[in-house]
N, C-alpha and C positions, 0 to 999 in steps of 0.2 A: 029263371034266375033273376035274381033280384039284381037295383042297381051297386046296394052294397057290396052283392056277394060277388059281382064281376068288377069290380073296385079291388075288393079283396081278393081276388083270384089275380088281377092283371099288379097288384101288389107280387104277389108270391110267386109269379115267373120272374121278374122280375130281379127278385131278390137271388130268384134260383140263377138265372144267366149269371148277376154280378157275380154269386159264390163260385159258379162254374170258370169264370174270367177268372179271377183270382186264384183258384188253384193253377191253372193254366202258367199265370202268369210268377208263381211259386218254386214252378218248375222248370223254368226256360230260365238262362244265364244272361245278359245284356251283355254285347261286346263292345269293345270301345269305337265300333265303329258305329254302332245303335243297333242292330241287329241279334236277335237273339235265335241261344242256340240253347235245344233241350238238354236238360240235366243227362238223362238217359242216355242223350247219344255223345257226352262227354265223359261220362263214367265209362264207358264202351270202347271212346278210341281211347282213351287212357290205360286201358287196362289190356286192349289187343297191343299197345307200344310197350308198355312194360313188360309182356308175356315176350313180346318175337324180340324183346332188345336187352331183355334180363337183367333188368333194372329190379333190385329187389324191393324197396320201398318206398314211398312219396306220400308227404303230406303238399294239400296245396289248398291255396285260399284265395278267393277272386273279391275285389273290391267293385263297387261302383255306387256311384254320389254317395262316397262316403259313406259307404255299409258292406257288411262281408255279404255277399250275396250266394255264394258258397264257398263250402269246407267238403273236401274231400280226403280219405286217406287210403292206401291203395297197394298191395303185397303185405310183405313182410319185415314185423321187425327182426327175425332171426333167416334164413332159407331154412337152416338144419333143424330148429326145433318147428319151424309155418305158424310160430309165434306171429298173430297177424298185427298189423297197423290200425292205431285206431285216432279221430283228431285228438287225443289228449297226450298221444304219442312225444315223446323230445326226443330232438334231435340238433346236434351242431350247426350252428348257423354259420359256422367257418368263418369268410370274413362280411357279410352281413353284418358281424359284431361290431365292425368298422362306425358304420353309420350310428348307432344307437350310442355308442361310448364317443363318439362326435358329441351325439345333440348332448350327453351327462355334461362333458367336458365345456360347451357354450351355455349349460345352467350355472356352471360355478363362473364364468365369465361374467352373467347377467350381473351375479351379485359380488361382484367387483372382487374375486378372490384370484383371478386370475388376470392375465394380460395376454391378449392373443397374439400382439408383438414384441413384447418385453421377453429378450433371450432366455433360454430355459434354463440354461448353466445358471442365472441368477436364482432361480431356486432350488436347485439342485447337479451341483454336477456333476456330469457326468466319465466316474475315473478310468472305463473303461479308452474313451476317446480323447485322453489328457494331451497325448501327444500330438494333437492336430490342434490348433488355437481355432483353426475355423470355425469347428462345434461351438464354439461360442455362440454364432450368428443364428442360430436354429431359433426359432420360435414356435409357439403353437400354430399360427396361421401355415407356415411350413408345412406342418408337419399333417395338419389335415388336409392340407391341397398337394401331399406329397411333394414337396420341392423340398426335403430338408439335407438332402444330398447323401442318406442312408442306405445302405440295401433294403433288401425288401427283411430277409434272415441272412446272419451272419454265417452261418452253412454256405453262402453263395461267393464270400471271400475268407475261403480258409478257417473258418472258425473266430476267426477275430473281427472284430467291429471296426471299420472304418468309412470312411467318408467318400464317397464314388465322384464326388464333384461339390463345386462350391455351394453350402446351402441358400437356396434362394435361384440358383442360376436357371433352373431347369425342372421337369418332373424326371421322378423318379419313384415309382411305388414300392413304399418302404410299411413291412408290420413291427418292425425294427423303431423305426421313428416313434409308432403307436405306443410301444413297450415304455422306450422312454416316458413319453407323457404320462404315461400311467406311474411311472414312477415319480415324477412332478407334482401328478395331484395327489397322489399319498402321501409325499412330504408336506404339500399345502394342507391340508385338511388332514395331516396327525393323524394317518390310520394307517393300520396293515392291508394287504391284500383281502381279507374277510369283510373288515372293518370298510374298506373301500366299497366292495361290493354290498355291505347292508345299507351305506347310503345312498347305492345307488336303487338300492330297495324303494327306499324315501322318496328319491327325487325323482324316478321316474315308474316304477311297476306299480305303487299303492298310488297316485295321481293320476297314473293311465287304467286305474282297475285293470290290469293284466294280470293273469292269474301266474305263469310259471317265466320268467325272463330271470338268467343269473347268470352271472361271467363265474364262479369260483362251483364249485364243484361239494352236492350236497348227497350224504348216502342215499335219500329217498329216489333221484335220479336213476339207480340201479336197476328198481323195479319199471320204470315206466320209457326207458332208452334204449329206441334204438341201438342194434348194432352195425357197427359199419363192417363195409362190403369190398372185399377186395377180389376179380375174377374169378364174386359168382359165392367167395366162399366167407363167413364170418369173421371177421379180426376182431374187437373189443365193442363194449357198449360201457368201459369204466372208465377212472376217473381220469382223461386225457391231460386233465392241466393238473396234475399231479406231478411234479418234478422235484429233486432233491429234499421231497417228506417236506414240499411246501403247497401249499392251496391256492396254485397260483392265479391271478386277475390276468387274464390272457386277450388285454381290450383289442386285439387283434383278431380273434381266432378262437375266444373258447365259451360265448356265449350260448348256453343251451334252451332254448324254449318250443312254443309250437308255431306253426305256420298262422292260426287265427291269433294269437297271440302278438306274432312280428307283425301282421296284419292289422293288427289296431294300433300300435306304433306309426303306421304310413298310414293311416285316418290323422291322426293326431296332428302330423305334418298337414294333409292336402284341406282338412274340412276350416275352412277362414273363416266362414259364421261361427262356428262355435269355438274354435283356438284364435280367437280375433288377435295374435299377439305378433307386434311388429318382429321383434326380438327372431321370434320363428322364421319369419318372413327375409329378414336381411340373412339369416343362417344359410338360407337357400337359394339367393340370390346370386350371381357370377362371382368369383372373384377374377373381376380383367385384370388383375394390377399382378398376378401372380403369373408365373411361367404355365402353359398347359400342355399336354401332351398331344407331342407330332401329328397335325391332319383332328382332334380332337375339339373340341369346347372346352373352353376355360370349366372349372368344379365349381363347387359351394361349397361350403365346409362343412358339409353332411354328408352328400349326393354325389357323385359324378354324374355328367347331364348329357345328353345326347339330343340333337335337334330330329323330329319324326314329323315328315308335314311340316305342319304349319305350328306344331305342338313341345312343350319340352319332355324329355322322360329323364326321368332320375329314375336310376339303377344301378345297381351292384351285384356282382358274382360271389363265389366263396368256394373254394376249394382246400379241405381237410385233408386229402387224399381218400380218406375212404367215408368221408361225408362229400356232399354237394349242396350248393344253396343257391337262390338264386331271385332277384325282386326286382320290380321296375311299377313307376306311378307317373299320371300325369297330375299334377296339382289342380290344374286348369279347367279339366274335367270328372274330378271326383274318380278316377279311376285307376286300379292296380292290380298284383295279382302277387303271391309269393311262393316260390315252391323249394321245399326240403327233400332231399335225399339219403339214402342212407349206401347209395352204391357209386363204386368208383366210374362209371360208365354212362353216368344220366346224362352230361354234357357229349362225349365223345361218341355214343352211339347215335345220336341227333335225337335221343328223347325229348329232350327239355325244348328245342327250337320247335320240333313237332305238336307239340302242344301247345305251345306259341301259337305259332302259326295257323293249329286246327280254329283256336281261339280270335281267329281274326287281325291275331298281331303280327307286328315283325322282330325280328328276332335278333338279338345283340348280343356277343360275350367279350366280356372283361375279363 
């Protein structure tokens, strides 16, 4: 053998180990503790916990440094027709919708259309709560750090709207206070409920290249949703924010997209080389000035935070009744994970902790 051709030979092991490395490493998940765990035997416990806990569908998406490093989707979107799951799947992000109708809500802040302590009754107020002068005092910052003194839904006090304590005193998680705002900013910004959600088309899905993110409710939806799950058996996959033959902006509760989708929403947030933007930065930062909840960390006005380690995690739950959701990121280290459900049982059967936890992590619900 010549000297070229064992040059060229020890070339071409060479190349073949790195190609072999790389597959390897294609296939293995990185956990936030650094530790990697094979695709294969995550697909497997995933699918042995939804089989024995009859959790009928999940999409789920794992982040790290700042990249989905997998997309899995896993049952079904029907049981009755075994209509399966696929990641282009939508599903209710319940109140997940929370955090993303936050960051909409501090882009109309940036650009000085809003005031995040200037009372809200000053741009709209609101007739249902006339009789209490206190609603006065609510502001936006309130209202995403939950202290605005609302319930969470009016279903929880008789049907009627009122005030559970002074705004500002205290937490109090309220999708009640959300509703307002949303009705704030569609006064501010002179749109309807439709009209609100196509700029939020603008401001945040055509900037984040996201391909399916909508709070209001579009026929195409029909075909490609999820249905949700109530003990086991189908209840709806239409148009939920659909109320009195109106299309409603449900910035609490009625955003629809896919897990890789909310997944690149929380890129957006953690990766600081490429979103170098202060504006993001102070979004997620404590608010100590604000009341927090009992035994809890002060929030941000995105995220609620929880201390892990030495580390912070921003997360959120979401409960539809017969959807489930569920996300958590550390900024710090490029790392997250989001998972969607379509059955009333993904938290309460310990699916969702369990996979947590197969995952390396610990496990948290709000």
């Amino acid at each position: 053998m010549s000297r070229l051709q064992h040059k060229f030979l020890i070339f071409v092991l060479v190349l073949g180990v790195s190609f072999v490395y790389g597959q390897v490493n294609r296939n293995e998940i990185p956990t936030i503790k650094g530790n990697r765990i094979l695709q294969s035997d995550v697909d497997e416990f995933i699918r042995h916990q939804m089989d024995s806990l009859q959790v009928a569908g999940l999409s789920i998406a794992i982040v790290r440094n700042n990249t989905i490093v997998y997309e899995g989707a896993f049952g079904f979107k029907n049981l009755v027709t075994q209509d399966e799951c696929t990641p282009n799947t939508l599903f209710e992000a319940c109140s997940l919708s929370k955090p993303v109708f936050a960051y909409f809500v501090m882009l109309q802040v940036k650009k000085g259309l809003l005031d995040l302590d200037r009372p809200l009754y000053h741009y709209l107020p609101n007739e249902d709560l006339a009789d209490d002068v206190r609603y006065k005092r609510i502001t936006a910052r309130m209202v995403l750090c939950h202290t605005s003194g609302l319930p969470n839904w009016r279903e929880n006090t008789g049907g009627k709207l009122k005030l559970l304590f002074d705004p500002g005193s205290k937490f109090g998680y309220s999708g009640e206070a959300y509703q307002y705002l949303k009705d704030v900013l569609k006064r501010v910004l002179n749109v309807d409920e439709v009209g609100l959600d196509d700029l939020f088309q603008e401001a945040v899905v055509q900037p984040l290249e996201l391909e399916m993110m909508r709070f209001t409710w579009q026929d195409v939806f029909a075909s490609k949703k999820a249905y949700g799950h109530r003990d086991g058996i189908p209840t709806q996959n239409g148009p939920k924010a659909l109320r009195k033959g109106e299309n409603t902006f449900g910035a609490a509760y009625s955003l629809h997209t896919t897990a890789s989708d909310y997944a690149k929403f929380l890129i957006h947030l953690m990766d600081r080389d490429k979103y170098n933007d202060e504006f993001v930065q102070q979004w997620l930062s404590l608010q100590m000035d604000m009341p927090n909840e009992e035994g809890e960390m002060h929030r941000s006005l995105i995220f609620p935070v929880k201390q892990v380690g030495e580390t912070i995690r921003y997360y959120h739950s979401g409960n539809n009744g017969d959807f489930r959701a569920y996300c958590h990121f550390y900024r710090s280290k490029g790392y997250g994970l989001v998972m969607f459900s379509n059955s009333d049982v993904f938290f309460s059967s310990g699916c969702a902790q369990r996979i947590i936890e197969f995952l390396n992590d610990k496990w948290f619900y709000m």
